[in-house]
C-alpha angles and dihedrals in degrees: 000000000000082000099053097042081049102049090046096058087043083054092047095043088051101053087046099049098054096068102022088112087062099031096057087053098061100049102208132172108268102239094118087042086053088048087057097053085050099043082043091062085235111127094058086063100092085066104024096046103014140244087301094048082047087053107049096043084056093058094046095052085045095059097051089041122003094202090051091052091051099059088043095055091044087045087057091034094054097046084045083060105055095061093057083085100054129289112013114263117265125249159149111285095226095046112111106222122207137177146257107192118107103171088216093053130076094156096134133087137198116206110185118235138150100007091310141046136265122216127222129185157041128308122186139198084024098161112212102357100124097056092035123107094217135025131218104211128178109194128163120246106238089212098071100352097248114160106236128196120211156153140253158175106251093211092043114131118285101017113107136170106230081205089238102147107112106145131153088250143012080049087159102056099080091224093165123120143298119224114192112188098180106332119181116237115182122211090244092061088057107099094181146282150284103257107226094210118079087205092062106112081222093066108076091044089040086046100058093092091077098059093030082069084048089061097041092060095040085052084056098054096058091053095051083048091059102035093062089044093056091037089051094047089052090056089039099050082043124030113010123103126219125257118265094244107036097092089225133121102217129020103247081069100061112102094218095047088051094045089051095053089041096065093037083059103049089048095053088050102040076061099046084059089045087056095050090052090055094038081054087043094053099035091052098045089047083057099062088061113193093347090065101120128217100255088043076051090054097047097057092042090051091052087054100047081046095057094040091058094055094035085051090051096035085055097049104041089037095053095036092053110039080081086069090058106044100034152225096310092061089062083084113113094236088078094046089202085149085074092073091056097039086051096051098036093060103027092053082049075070080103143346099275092193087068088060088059097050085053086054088048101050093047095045092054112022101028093235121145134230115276113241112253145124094284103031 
């Protein structure tokens, strides 16, 4: 089974990969990207294969196309989350799930009627929303200001994409708003809510979405660390000259050139490890369901923040010095090597990751935990 699930993402990596470049350019919408990852087998994998197999397939598709890679993570993140709650939420295998959550942002509100609840208001940043099948969406009841999560259906009726999302990178990730005008929410699509009260036993397990975003991106990052490194290697085995003044006849040859790969390597990888320790770290403190205990909750949100810290770097420094490597003439836009940089310099400005540092070092030194929030 480990073999099939693989080779598919292999597969998958491989046709994106050949026209990113182009495709990046263009900036569309990713309705024919989201029909790939159907037609791929992919999006069952979180329940067919489990949260690792979720994970590495996410870092392969991110390598070949970071945005890609982005909607595939979130897809696995938001079903993961529905099952925080209680039982995972029940679906069609081949539906691509995305989330309408942004932590800035409490811009929705639920009003109750008719036995249910109707949702007004404005989302941003919400990735992959407008091409999803259903929607996870936290908004606040206006009655006793309770923070509800729920489903929905993301073409029921009110909710539109103004079509807002123009950034520098991730330009196929359609991250632009939610607007929701009326829109019916039954009881039964609520799967629970927020407690208010930190002492609540529900709140470590509840409060795992927050981190669990943390991890995706960090899983994305080591792709993107990756992806410019093989494509890089391509142009360099290929296509790059050797310097002038480096008496040797190709360019793999060159020490400096080695030596610079060679770090660049052993970064990316160093980050990969720190991943799969926090993959480990989630996946064993999901499992302990609402027993899971607030210093059980710290550790695994430590080993994310940790691994955040070392995948952000990994992805900037990666995607900004392979140029050095492979030479002036890889800056033309029929490469599209900048797309490596553009992807992991907006996608790690998610949030401050200094702040996760500070969280490693508090608690390092002074054994406090991470405050709950919508990034910790």
């Amino acid at each position: 089974m480990t073999e099939v699930w693989r080779k598919a993402a292999h597969e998958l990596a491989g046709t994106l990969a050949a026209d990113a470049a182009e495709r990046d350019l263009a900036g569309r919408l990713p309705v024919a990207e989201v029909a790939l990852l159907r037609e791929s087998g992919l999006l069952p994998l979180l329940d067919t294969a489990g949260w690792a197999a979720a994970n590495e397939a996410t870092r392969i598709v991110s390598a070949a196309d970071a945005s890609v890679g982005h909607l595939l993570g979130y897809h696995y993140l938001q079903l993961w989350r529905t099952g925080l709650f209680g039982p995972r939420a029940a679906g069609e295998p081949g539906w691509f799930w995305a989330g309408v959550s942004n932590p800035l942002d409490a811009a929705l509100l639920l009003t109750p009627a008719d036995g249910g609840f109707t949702v007004e208001g404005t989302k941003t940043f919400a990735t992959g929303a407008a091409v999803a099948d259903r929607l996870v969406v936290s908004a606040t009841r206006t009655d006793n200001g309770e923070k509800l999560t729920f489903v929905v259906d993301a073409r029921a009726e009110g909710i539109t994409f103004p079509g807002d999302w123009d950034n520098i990178g991730q330009r196929l990730t359609a991250s632009g708003a939610v607007r929701f005008e009326a829109v019916r929410v039954a009881h039964d699509d609520v799967l629970g809510a927020q407690p208010e009260d930190q002492s609540d036993p529900k709140v470590p397990r509840i409060s795992l979405a927050a981190i669990g975003f943390q991890l995706m991106l960090a899983q994305v990052y080591v792709g993107l660390a990756f992806g410019a490194l093989d494509a890089a290697a391509v142009y360099t085995r290929e296509t790059a000259r050797p310097w002038t003044l480096s008496d040797v006849d190709k360019a793999t040859q060159d020490p400096y050139t080695l030596a610079g790969y060679g770090e660049l390597v052993a970064t990316a990888r160093a980050a990969g490890f720190a991943v799969d320790a926090a993959v480990s770290a989630l996946g064993e403190a999901d499992e302990r369901g609402f027993d899971l205990t607030p210093a059980e909750r710290a550790e695994a949100a430590i080993a994310i923040s940790s691994a955040k810290i070392v995948a952000s770097r990994a992805a900037v420094e990666t995607t900004s010095k392979v140029f050095e490597f492979t030479g002036a003439r890889a800056t033309a836009t029929k490469y599209g090597f900048d797309r490596f940089w553009r992807n992991a310099r907006t996608l790690t400005l998610h949030d401050p990751v200094t702040y996760k540092a500070r969280e490693v070092g508090d608690h390092f030194l002074n054994g406090i935990p991470p405050c709950l929030s919508g990034y910790s």
